[in-house]
TORKOLDO-995448 format. One line per field, with one value per residue (C-alpha): x, y, z; residue number from 1; residue in one letter. Coordinates in steps of 0.2 Angstrom, whole numbers, plus 5000, padded with zeros to 4 digits. Layout:
% TORKOLDO-995448
u	c(X;...)
v	c(Y;...)
w	c(Z;...)
nr	c(NUM;...)
rest	c(A;...)
***
This chain:
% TORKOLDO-995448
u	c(4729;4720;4702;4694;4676;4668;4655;4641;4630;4630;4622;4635;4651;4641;4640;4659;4664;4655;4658;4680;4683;4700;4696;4681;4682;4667;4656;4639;4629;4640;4629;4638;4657;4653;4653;4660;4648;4639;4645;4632;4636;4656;4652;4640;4652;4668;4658;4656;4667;4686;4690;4701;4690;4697;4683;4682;4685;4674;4665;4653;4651;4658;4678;4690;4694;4690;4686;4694;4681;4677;4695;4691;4676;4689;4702;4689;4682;4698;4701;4684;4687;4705;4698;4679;4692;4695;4711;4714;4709;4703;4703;4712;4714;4717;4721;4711;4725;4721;4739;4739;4737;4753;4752;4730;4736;4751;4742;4729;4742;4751;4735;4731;4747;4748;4734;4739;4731;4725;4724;4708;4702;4704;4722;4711;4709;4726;4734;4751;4749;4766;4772;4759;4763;4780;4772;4762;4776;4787;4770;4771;4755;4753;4741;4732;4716;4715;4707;4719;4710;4697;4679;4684;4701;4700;4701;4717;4724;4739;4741;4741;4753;4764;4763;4765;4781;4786;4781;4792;4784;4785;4767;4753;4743;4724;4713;4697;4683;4673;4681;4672;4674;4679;4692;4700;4710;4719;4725;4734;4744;4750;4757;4745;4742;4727;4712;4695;4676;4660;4652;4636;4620;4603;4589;4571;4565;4551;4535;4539;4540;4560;4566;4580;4590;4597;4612;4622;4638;4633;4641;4639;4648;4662;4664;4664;4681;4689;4691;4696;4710)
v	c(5759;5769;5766;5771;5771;5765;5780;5776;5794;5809;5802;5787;5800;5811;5795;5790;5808;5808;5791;5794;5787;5792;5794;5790;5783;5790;5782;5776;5761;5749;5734;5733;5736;5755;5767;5787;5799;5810;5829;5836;5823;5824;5844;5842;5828;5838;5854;5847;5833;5837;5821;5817;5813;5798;5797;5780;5784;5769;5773;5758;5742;5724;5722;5735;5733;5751;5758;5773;5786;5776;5781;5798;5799;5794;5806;5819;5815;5815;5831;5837;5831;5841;5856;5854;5849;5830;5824;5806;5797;5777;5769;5757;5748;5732;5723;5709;5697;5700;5712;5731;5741;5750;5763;5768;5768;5779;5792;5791;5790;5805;5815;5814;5822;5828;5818;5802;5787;5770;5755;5747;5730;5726;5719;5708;5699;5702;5683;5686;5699;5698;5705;5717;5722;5728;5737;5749;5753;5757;5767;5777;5772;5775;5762;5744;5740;5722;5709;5696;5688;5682;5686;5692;5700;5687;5672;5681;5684;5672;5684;5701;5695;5690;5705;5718;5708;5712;5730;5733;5752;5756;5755;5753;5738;5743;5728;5728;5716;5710;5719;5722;5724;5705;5703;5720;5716;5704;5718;5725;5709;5707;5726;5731;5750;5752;5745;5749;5743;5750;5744;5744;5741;5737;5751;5746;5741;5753;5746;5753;5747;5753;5749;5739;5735;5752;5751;5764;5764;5762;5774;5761;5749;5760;5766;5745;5744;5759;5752;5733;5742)
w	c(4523;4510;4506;4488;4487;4469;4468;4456;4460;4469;4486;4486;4484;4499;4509;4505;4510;4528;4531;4530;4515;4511;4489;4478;4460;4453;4439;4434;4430;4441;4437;4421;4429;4426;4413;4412;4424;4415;4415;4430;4440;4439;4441;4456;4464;4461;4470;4484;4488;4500;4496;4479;4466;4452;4437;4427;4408;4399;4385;4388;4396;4387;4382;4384;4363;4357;4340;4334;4339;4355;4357;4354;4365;4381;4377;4375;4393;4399;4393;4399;4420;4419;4415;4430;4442;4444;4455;4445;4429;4430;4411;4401;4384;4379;4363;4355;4359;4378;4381;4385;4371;4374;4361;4369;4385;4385;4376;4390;4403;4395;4391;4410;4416;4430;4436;4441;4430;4438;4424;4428;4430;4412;4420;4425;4407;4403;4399;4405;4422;4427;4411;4410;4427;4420;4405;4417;4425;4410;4404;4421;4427;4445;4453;4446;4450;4451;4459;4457;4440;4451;4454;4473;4479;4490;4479;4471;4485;4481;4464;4472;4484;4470;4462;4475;4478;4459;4459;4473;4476;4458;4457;4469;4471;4471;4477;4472;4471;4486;4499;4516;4535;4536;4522;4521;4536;4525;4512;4524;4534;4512;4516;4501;4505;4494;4494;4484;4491;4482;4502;4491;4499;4485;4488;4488;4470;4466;4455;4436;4419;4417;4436;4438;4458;4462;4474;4484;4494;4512;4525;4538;4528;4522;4541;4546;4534;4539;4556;4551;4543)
nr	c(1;2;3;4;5;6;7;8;9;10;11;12;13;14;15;16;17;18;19;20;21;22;23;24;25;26;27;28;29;30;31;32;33;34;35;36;37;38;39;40;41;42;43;44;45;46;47;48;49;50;51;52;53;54;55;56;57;58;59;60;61;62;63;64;65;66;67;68;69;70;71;72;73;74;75;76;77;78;79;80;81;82;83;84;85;86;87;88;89;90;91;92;93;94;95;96;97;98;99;100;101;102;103;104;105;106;107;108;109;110;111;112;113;114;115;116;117;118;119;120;121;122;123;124;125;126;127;128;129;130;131;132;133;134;135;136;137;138;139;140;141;142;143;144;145;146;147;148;149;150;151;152;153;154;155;156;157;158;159;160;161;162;163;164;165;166;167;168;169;170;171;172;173;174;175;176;177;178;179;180;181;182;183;184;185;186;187;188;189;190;191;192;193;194;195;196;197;198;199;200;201;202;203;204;205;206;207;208;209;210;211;212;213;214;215;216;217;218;219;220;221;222;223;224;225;226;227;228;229)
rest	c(X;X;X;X;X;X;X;X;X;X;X;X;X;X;X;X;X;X;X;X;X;X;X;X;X;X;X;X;X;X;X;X;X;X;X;X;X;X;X;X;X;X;X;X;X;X;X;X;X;X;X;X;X;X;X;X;X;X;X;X;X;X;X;X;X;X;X;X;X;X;X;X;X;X;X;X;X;X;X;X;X;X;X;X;X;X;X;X;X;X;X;X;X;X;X;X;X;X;X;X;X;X;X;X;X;X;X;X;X;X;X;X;X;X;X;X;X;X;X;X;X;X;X;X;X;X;X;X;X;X;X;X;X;X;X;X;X;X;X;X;X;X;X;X;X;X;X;X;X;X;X;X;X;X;X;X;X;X;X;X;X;X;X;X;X;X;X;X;X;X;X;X;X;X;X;X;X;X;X;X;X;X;X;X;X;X;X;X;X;X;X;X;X;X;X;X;X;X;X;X;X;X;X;X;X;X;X;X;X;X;X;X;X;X;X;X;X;X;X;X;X;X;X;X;X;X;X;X;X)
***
């Protein structure tokens, strides 16, 4: 089984690295589900990672309903981590109505070619995941990053089982969403191949005006679910 560890800064994909995380998705500001990284970090990230390096592709935090030069903003990025280097693009759209945008997303599905393109966890908002399931695969999108539809991977268990049964090695099921040494094991008795752990741990607040919880992934914790699984 394949770990990806959700990267928020250069220290976190340095730590994911040493620790045998087997990928990295790499973006910012996790507190809010994460944002794009800026340019100096995907170029120091990409430098010196082995690893594969995904890079999340949201223009900012909220719905995954984008205007026209929000649009633009995420293809340009995309455009912008093909040519530093990246090895896999992690972005999404959906429509008001709660469907994938099909028409948004294959344009980002084929502006990312060759890369391989994960749909993010706005499948997770999607009202009908079995057909939208279907949808990604006719859009050629290689992974989903899903928790199921519930606020753990391990609540929506009962979900991914369903629809790794459905994909049927068309696409890969990418769990996400609370995953640690003590659940990943489960993942892999559903034969899941892939799972994704941020293995965060919260850094010492320091005293300032603008401070907020900083987190980083945690080598020891990323180490912890490499060997449940």
């Amino acid at each position: 089984m394949l770990l990806e560890v959700c990267a928020n800064s250069y220290q976190s994909a340095i730590n994911a690295q040493k620790a045998g995380a087997h990928r990295i998705e790499l973006c910012q500001e996790l507190s809010v589900g994460g944002v794009t990284p800026s340019y100096g970090l995907l170029k120091q990230v990409i430098k010196k990672l082995n690893i594969p390096v995904f890079v999340l592709i949201r223009p900012r935090s909220g719905h995954f309903v984008y205007t026209d030069i929000e649009f633009e903003i995420m293809k340009m990025n995309i455009q912008t981590c093909k040519e530093i280097g990246c090895t896999g693009i992690v972005s999404g759209v959906l429509r008001g109505d709660k469907t994938i945008d099909i028409k948004r997303t294959k344009e980002l599905v084929e502006l990312s070619r060759p890369l391989p393109f994960t749909f993010h966890r706005a499948f997770d908002e999607v009202v009908n995941p079995k057909e939208a399931l279907e949808d990604l695969i006719d859009l050629g999108v290689e992974r989903v990053l899903t928790s199921g539809q519930e606020t753990s991977a391990e609540k929506g268990i009962e979900l991914l089982k369903e629809l790794n049964c459905i994909a049927n090695n068309r696409i890969i099921l990418l769990a996400g969403g609370g995953i640690n040494s003590e659940n990943a094991r489960k993942f892999k008795d559903l034969a899941l191949k892939e799972i994704h752990a941020s293995a965060s741990t919260v850094r010492e607040k320091e005293e300032s005006l603008f401070s907020i919880e900083l987190s980083y992934s945690d080598p020891e914790k990323i180490k912890s679910i490499i060997n449940a699984i």
